[in-house]
C-alpha positions as a Markdown table, in Angstrom:
| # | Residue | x | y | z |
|---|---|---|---|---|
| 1 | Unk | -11.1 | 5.3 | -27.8 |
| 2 | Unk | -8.6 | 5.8 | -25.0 |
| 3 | Unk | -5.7 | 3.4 | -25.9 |
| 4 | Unk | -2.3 | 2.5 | -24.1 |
| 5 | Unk | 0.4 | 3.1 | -26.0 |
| 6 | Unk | 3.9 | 3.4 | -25.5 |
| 7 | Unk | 3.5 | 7.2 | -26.7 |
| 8 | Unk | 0.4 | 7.5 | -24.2 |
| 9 | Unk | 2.3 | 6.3 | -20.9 |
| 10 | Unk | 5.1 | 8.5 | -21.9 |
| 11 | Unk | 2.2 | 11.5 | -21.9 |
| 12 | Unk | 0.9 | 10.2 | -18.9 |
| 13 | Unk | 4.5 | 9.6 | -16.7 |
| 14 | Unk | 4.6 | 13.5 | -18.2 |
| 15 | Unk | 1.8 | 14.9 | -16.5 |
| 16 | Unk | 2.1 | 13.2 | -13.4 |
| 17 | Unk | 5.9 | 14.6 | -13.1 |
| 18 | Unk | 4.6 | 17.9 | -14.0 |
| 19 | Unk | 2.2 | 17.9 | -10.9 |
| 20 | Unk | 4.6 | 16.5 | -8.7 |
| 21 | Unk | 7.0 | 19.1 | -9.3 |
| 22 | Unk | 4.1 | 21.6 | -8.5 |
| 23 | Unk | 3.9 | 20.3 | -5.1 |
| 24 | Unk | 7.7 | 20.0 | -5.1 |
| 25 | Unk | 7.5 | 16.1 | -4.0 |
| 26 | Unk | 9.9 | 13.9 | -6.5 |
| 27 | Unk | 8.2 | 10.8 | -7.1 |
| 28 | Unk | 8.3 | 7.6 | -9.2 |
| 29 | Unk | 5.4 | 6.9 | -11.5 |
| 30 | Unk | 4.8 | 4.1 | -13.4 |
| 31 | Unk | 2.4 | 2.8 | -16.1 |
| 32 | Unk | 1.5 | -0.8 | -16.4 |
| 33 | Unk | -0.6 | -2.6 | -19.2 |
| 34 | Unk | -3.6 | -4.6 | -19.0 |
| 35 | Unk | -1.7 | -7.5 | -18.0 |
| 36 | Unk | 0.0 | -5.4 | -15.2 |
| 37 | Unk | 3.4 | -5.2 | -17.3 |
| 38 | Unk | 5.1 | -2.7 | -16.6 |
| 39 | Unk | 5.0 | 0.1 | -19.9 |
| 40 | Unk | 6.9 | 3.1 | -18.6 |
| 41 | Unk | 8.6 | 3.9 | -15.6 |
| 42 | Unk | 10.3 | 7.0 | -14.6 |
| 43 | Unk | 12.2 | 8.3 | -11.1 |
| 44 | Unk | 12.4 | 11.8 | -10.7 |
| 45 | Unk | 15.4 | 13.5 | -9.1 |
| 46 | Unk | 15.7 | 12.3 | -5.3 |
| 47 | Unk | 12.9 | 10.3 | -5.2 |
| 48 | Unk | 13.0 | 7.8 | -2.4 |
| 49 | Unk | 14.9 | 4.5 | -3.8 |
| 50 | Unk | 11.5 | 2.6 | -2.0 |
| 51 | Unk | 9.1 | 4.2 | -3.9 |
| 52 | Unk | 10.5 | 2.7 | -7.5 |
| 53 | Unk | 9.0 | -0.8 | -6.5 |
| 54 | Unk | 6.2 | 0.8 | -4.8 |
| 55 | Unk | 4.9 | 2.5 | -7.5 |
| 56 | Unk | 5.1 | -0.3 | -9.9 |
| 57 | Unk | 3.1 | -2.4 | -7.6 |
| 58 | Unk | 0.6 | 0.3 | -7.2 |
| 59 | Unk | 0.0 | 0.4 | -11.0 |
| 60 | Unk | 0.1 | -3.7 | -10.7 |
| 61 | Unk | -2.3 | -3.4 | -8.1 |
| 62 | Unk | -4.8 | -1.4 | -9.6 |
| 63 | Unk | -4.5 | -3.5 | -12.6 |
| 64 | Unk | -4.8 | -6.8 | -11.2 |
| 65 | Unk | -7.7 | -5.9 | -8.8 |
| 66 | Unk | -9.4 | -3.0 | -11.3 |
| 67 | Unk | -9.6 | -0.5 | -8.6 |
| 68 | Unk | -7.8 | 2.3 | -6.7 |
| 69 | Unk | -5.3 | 1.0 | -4.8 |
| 70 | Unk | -7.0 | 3.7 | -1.8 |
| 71 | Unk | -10.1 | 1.6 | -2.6 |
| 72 | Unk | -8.3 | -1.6 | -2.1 |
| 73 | Unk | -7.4 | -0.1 | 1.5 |
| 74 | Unk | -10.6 | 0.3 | 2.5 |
| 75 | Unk | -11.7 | -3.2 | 1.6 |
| 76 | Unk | -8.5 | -5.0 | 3.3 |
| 77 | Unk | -9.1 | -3.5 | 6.9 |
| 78 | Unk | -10.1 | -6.3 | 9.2 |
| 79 | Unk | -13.2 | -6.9 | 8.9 |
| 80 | Unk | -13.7 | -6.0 | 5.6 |
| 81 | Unk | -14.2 | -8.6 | 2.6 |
| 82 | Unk | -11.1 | -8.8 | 1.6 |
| 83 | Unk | -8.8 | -8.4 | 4.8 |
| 84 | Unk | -5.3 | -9.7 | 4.1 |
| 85 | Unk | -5.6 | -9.0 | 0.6 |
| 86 | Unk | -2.3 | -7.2 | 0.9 |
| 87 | Unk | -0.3 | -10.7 | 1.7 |
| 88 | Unk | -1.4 | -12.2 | -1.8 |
| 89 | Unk | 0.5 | -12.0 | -5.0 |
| 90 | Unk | 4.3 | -12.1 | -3.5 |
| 91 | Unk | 3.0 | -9.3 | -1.4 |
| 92 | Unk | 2.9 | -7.2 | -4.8 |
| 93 | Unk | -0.7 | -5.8 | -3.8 |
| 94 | Unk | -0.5 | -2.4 | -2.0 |
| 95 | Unk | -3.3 | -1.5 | 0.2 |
| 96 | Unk | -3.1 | 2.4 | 0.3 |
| 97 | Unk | -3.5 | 5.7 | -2.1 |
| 98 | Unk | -1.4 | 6.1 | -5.1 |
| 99 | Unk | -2.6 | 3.5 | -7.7 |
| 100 | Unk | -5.3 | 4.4 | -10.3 |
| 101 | Unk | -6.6 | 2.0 | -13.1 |
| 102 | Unk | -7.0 | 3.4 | -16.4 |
| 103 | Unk | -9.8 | 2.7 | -18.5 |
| 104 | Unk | -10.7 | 3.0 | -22.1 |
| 105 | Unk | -14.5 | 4.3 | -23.6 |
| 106 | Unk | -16.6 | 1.4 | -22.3 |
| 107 | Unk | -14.8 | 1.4 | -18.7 |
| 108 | Unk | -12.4 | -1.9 | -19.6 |
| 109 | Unk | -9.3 | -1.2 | -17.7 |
| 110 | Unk | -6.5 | -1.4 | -20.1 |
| 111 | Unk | -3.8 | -0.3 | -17.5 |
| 112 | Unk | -2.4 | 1.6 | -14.6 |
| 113 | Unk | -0.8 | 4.3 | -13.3 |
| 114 | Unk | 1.2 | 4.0 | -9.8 |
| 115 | Unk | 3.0 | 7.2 | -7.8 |
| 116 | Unk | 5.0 | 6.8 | -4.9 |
| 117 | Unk | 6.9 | 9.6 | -3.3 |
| 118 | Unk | 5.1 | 11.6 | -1.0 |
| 119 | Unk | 1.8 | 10.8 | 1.3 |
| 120 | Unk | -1.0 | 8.3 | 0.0 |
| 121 | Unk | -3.0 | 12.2 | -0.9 |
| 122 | Unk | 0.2 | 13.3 | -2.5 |
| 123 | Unk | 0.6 | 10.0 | -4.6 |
| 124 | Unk | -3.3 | 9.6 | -5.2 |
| 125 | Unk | -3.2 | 13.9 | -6.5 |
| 126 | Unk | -0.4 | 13.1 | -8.5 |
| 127 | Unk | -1.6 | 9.7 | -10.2 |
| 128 | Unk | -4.8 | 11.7 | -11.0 |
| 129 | Unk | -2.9 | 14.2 | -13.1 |
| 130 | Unk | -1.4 | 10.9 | -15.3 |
| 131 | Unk | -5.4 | 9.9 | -15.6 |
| 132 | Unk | -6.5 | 12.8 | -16.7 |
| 133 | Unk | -3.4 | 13.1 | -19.6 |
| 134 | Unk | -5.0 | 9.8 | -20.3 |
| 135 | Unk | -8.1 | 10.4 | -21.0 |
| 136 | Unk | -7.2 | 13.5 | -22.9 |
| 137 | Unk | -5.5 | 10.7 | -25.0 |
């Protein structure tokens, strides 16, 4: 069972700095909990001072919503059901790539992982690599 630790966002703030530094794009990445708490944080050498609250609301985001926060783009365009959906919460819900739930053997999301740095593909490659430590967990 794929559980979030303190030792398991540590792994996963790991990977995800590993991959940035592969595409040589410093970012911030951040793990939040099930509650959207915020479990482990880390900014990597010149990251943009922005992208340290972005990426914690991305992992809030895809927390509080249970979905990528690329997939919560697509379904705040106007139009779409949930247009505006990036004006709720204190304006704490981000409506493009880089936020990724995480969740445990039955699919309950039990956290998130937010990257901010580079593009929305950048930040959504990135957060994939902090998944993937997860569920190697």
């Amino acid at each position: 069972m794929h559980e979030l630790t303190l030792d398991t966002a540590k792994e996963i703030v790991d990977a995800a700095e590993r991959r940035a530094a592969e595409i040589d794009v410093p970012m911030c990445v951040a793990v939040a909990d099930e509650g959207g708490n915020l479990v482990a944080f880390h900014r990597m050498d010149g990251a943009l001072l922005a992208s340290i609250d972005i990426a914690r609301n991305k992992a809030y985001s895809s927390v509080a919503m249970r979905m990528e926060t690329q997939t919560i783009q697509e379904v705040s365009q106007p139009g779409e059901s949930l247009y505006g959906l990036g004006t709720t919460n204190d304006g704490r819900i981000v409506t493009f790539g880089g936020g990724l739930p995480l969740e445990d053997d039955d699919g309950t999301v039990v956290g998130g992982v937010g990257v901010s740095g580079g593009s929305a593909d950048e930040d959504v490659d990135v957060a994939e690599a902090g998944v993937d430590a997860f569920e190697r967990s």
